[in-house]
C-alpha positions, 0 to 999 in steps of 0.5 A: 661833622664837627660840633659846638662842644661846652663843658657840661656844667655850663650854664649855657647848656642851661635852657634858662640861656637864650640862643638866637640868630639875627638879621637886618632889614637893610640887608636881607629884605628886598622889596625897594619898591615896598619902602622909601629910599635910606641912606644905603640906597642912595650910597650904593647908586654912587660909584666907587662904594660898593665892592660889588657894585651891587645893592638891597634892592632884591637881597634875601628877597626876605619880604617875600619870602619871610614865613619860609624864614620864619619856618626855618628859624623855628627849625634850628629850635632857637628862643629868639630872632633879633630883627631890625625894622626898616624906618622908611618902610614904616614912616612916611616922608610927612611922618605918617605911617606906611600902614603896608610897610608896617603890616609886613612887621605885625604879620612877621611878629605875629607868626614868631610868637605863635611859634614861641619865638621870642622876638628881639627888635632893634630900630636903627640898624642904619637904613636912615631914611634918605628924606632926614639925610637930606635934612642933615641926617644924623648931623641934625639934632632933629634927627634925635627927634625923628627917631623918637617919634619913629620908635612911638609910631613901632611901639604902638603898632607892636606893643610888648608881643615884642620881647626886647626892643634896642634903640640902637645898633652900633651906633659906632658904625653909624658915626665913625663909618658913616660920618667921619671916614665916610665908608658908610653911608651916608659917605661923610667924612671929618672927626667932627662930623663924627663926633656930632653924629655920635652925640646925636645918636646917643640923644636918639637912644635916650629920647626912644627909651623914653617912648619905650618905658612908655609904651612897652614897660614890660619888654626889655629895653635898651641898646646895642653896642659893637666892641672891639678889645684894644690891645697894643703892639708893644708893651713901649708907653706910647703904644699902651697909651695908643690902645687906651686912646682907641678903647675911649674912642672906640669903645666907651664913646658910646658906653659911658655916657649911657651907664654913666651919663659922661664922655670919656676923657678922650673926649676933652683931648679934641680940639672944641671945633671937634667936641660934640655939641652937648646942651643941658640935659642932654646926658640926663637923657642919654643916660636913663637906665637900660634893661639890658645892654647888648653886646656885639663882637668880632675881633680884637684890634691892636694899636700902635702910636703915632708921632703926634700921640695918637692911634693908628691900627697894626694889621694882624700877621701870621695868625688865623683871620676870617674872610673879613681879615679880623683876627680870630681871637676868643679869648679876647672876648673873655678879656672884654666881657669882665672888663666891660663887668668890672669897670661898669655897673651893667644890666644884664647883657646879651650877645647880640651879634657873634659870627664870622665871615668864611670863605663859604663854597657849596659842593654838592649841595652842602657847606661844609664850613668847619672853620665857621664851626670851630669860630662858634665853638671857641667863641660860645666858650668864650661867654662860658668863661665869662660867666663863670667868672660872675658876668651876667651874660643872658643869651647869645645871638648867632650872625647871621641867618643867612649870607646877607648884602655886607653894606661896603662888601656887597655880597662879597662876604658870607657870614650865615649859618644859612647859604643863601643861592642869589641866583635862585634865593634857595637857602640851604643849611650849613654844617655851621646852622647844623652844629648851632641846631645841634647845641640849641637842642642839647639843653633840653635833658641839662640839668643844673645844680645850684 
């Protein structure tokens, strides 16, 4: 059986390294009843959406089943679970609590720490509830405001039993899925759609922090963000200015303003009707200091320029791609972790998010997804170098659990360490979740120098 190997003065065989695994509400937790209807019921009910057809309305059937989860996150030995809250599980449409909807989160929180599990939530990882949609969503400013006092009303109910709370998960996905190509819910399209979106997101992050220095100063707080290292097809100047473009665009959009209170320069290249609408204070707000900054990564992408000056993405060929068809690229993720170090005065990072989608097939009740494995194995060395060359990397988070509803892809895509059986909801441990255990438990005897 295969395993994840690191070299034996890694500091993340160290136990002062925190391993999890880490899930979303929208895609495991079922129970539509349970809750108001988000952005992503809505988008799934419209033809042509979904790859499937399918929808969360059952998913992982989490809400039932969550203490047989929480028994098997204690049983691959992690530190920590990365969980998302579903906003119109918790809030009703007159912004009153759902007291069941949030009962649900204090008995799941609850019994991770009694189980010394550290509890990592994020409170926006894209189920908008569909009622803000229909003000705008994210559009509206007041969305930004929403928010706010959403995070109030999860802060108070869960405190600091909660280790870490994000405001945010990719907020990228969010804008330019979401709102400017319209492959997200909730289907919009339009750069300046996009980019307004973006802006109110960022406002969102700000104004929840606010709420979280508040009422959980001793958690840590902050953010996560997805990136993607761009690279160019060629070494031609318009390529690399088409990679440099992509990175603003893509990237730093969503980074600087946070760590230094400023768009980047793509920002001012758009045409006015196109630019986000920014009112005094608004980057004081967005720009507040962070407890740590999360860090989700997959893939590299490679751009090549187009003939009005822009940026437009070369597909990869002949090289080894996951399920998804992203490129397999470790050593890209080195790339961006000191480049991310380097340019930027960063907190504390955690990998958030790291995994990859395989072409999973149960026989005779095993998963024996060695290529999962060697992806962890070659990505976990990633972070290692990464830290050797002085990035202060915390932690690294497994994605998935469990094959989940992959939003546009339905349950066509499986990223878990966990099998999940739709038709019966058995979960089953794959030679990935195994491997995973395996490192996880191999710190216990590690001792290191220094």
């Amino acid at each position: 059986m295969p395993n994840i190997t690191l070299p034996a003065d890694s500091l993340l065989l160290s136990k002062d390294f925190l391993y999890g695994v880490a899930t979303s509400s929208f895609q495991i937790e079922g129970d539509r009843s349970g809750r108001l209807d988000s952005i992503w019921d809505t988008f799934c009910s419209q033809n042509n959406t979904i790859e499937d057809n399918s929808n969360g309305d059952i998913a992982c059937q989490h809400v039932e089943k969550w203490q047989e989860d929480v028994a098997l996150i204690a049983g691959l030995g992690v530190d920590a679970y990365r969980l998302s809250i579903s906003w119109p599980r918790v809030v009703n449409s007159d912004g009153t609590i759902n007291h069941i909807g949030m009962q649900f989160y204090v008995n799941l929180v609850d019994e991770l720490v009694k189980r010394n599990i550290k509890v990592f939530v994020t409170l926006y990882h894209w189920d908008l509830p569909q009622y803000l949609e229909e003000k705008g969503g994210w559009l509206n400013r007041e969305t930004a405001t929403a928010f706010a006092h959403y995070t109030d009303i999860v802060a108070s109910a869960l405190g600091d039993k909660v280790y870490s709370y994000a405001t945010l998960n990719e907020p990228f996905c969010s804008a330019y899925l979401g709102y400017e190509l319209g492959i997200h819910a909730p289907g919009k399209t339009g750069v300046a759609n996009g980019r307004k979106s973006a802006h109110h997101l960022l406002l969102a992050h700000g104004l929840g922090m606010k709420v979280l220095r508040e009422k959980c100063p001793n958690s840590l707080n902050g953010i996560v963000l997805n990136f993607s290292t761009c690279h160019s097809a060629t070494e031609s100047p318009a390529d690399k200015l088409a990679a440099k473009l992509a990175d603003e665009y893509h990237n730093r959009w969503y980074l600087q303003p946070i760590i230094e209170g400023t768009y980047p320069d793509v920002c001012d290249q758009l045409p006015v009707e196109q630019q986000p609408d920014i009112l005094e204070g608004d980057m004081d707000i967005i720009s507040q200091p962070i407890d740590f900054l999360g860090i989700n990564f997959y893939t590299r992408t490679v751009y090549k320029s187009t003939e009005n000056g822009w940026f437009d993405v070369q597909e990869p060929e002949d090289v080894p791609l996951t399920a998804m068809g992203w490129e397999i690229t470790p050593d890209a993720f080195t790339e961006l972790l000191i480049d991310l170090h380097q340019r930027y005065s960063l907190p504390p990072i955690y990998i958030t998010e790291n995994g990859a989608a395989m072409d999973d097939e149960m026989v005779e009740g095993e998963v024996a997804d060695s290529d999962r494995v060697d992806y962890f194995n070659s990505h976990l060395n990633a972070v290692h170098n990464a830290v050797k060359a002085g990035v202060d990397i915390k932690g690294y988070f497994a994605w998935s659990l469990m094959d989940n509803f992959e939003w546009a892809l339905g349950y066509t895509k499986r990223f878990g360490i966990v099998y999940v059986d739709y038709s019966t909801q058995k979960r089953t441990l794959k030679q990935s979740g195994i491997a995973y255990q395996k490192l996880v438990n191999s710190r216990v005897n590690v001792t290191l120098a220094g």
